[in-house]
C-alpha positions as CSV (number, residue, x, y, z in Angstrom):
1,X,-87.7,-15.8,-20.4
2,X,-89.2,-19.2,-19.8
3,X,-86.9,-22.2,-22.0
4,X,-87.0,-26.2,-22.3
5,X,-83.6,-27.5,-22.0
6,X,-82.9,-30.1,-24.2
7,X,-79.9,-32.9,-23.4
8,X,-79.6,-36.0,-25.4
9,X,-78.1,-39.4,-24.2
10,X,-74.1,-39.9,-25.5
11,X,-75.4,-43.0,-27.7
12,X,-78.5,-40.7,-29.2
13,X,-79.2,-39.5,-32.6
14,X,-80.9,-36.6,-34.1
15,X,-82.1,-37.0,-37.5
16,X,-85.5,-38.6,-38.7
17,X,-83.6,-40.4,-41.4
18,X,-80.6,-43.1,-41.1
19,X,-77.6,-42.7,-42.9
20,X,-78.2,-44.2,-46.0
21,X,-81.1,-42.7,-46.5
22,X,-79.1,-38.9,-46.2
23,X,-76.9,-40.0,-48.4
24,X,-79.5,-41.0,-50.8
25,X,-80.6,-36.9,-50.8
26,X,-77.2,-35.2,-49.5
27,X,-74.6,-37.2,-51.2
28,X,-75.3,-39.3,-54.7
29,X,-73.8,-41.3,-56.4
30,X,-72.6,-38.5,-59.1
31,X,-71.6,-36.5,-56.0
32,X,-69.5,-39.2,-54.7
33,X,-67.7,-39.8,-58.4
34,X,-67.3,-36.4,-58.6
35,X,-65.0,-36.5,-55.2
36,X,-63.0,-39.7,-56.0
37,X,-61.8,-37.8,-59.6
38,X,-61.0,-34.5,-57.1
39,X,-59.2,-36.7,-54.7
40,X,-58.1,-39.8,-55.9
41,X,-54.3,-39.7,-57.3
42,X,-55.1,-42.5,-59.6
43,X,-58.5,-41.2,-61.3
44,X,-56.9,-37.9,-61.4
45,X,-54.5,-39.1,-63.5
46,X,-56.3,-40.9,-65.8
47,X,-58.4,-37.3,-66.4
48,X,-55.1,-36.0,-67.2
49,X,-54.3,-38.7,-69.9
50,X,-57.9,-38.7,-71.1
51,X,-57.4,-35.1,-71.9
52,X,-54.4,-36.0,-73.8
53,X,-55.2,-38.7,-75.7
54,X,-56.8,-39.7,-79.3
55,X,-58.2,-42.7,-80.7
56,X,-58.0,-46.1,-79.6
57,X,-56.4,-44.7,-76.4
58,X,-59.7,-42.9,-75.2
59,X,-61.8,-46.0,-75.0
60,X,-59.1,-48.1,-72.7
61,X,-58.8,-44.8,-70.4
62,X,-62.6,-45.1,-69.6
63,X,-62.5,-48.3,-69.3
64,X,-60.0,-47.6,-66.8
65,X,-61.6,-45.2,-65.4
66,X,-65.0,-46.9,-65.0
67,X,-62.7,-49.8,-63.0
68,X,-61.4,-47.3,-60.0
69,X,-64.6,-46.2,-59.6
70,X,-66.7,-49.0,-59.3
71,X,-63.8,-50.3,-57.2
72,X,-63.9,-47.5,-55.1
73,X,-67.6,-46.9,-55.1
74,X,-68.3,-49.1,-52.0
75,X,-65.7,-47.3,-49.9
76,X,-66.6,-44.0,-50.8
77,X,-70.2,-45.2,-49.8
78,X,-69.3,-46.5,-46.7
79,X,-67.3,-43.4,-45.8
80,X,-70.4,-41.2,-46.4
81,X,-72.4,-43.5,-44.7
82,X,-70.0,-42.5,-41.6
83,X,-69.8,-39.0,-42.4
84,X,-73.6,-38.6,-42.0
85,X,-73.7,-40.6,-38.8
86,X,-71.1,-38.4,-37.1
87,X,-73.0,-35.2,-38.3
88,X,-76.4,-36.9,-36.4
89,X,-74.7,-37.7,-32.9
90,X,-75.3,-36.3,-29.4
91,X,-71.6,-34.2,-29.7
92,X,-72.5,-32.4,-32.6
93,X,-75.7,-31.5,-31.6
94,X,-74.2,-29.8,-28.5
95,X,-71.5,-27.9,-30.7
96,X,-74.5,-27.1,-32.9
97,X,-76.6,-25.4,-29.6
98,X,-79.1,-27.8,-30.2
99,X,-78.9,-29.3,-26.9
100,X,-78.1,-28.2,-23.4
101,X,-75.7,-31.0,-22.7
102,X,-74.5,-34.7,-23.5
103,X,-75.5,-37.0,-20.9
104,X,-75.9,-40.8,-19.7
105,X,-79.0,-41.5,-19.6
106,X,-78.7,-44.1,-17.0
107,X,-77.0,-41.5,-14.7
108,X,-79.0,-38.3,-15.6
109,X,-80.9,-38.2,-12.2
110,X,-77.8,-38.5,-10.2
């Protein structure tokens, strides 16, 4: 059986869209809040206290709340960004089968 083999430069990418713009679709901004109250010690105390509490107390524990995550907002972002890019490089395309191999371009005739 006849096949085109593929191979992709070690610097390549594979995706039609950059990371930010996967993240846009894969990974929102609810998606991303959603993992900092799974993961982050601090937020997921807060839950537990905002589960707890009455009154007056309620208010100042979202407020709280609403802090860590727009402080943690841009570093959640940034590591999706990341996340998406490693997902889109020449490695994973070859663990993936998608490619043949991972080469240098400059050196692929050799």
């Amino acid at each position: 059986q006849e096949m085109m083999e593929m191979y992709a430069d070690q610097e390549s990418r594979g995706g039609i869209l950059e990371p930010p713009g996967i993240c846009e679709v894969k990974f929102r901004k609810m998606d991303q809040i959603k993992t900092m109250h799974r993961l982050d010690p601090e937020l997921i105390e807060l839950d537990e206290k905002l589960g707890k509490s009455t009154g007056d107390e309620i208010e100042q524990i979202k407020a709280a709340i609403q802090k860590r995550e727009d402080a943690l907002l841009p570093m959640y972002l940034q590591i999706a960004h990341e996340f998406a890019d490693l997902h889109d490089r020449a490695g994973r395309m070859k663990a993936k089968g998608v490619v043949e191999g991972v080469l240098s371009w400059k050196r692929s005739r050799e």
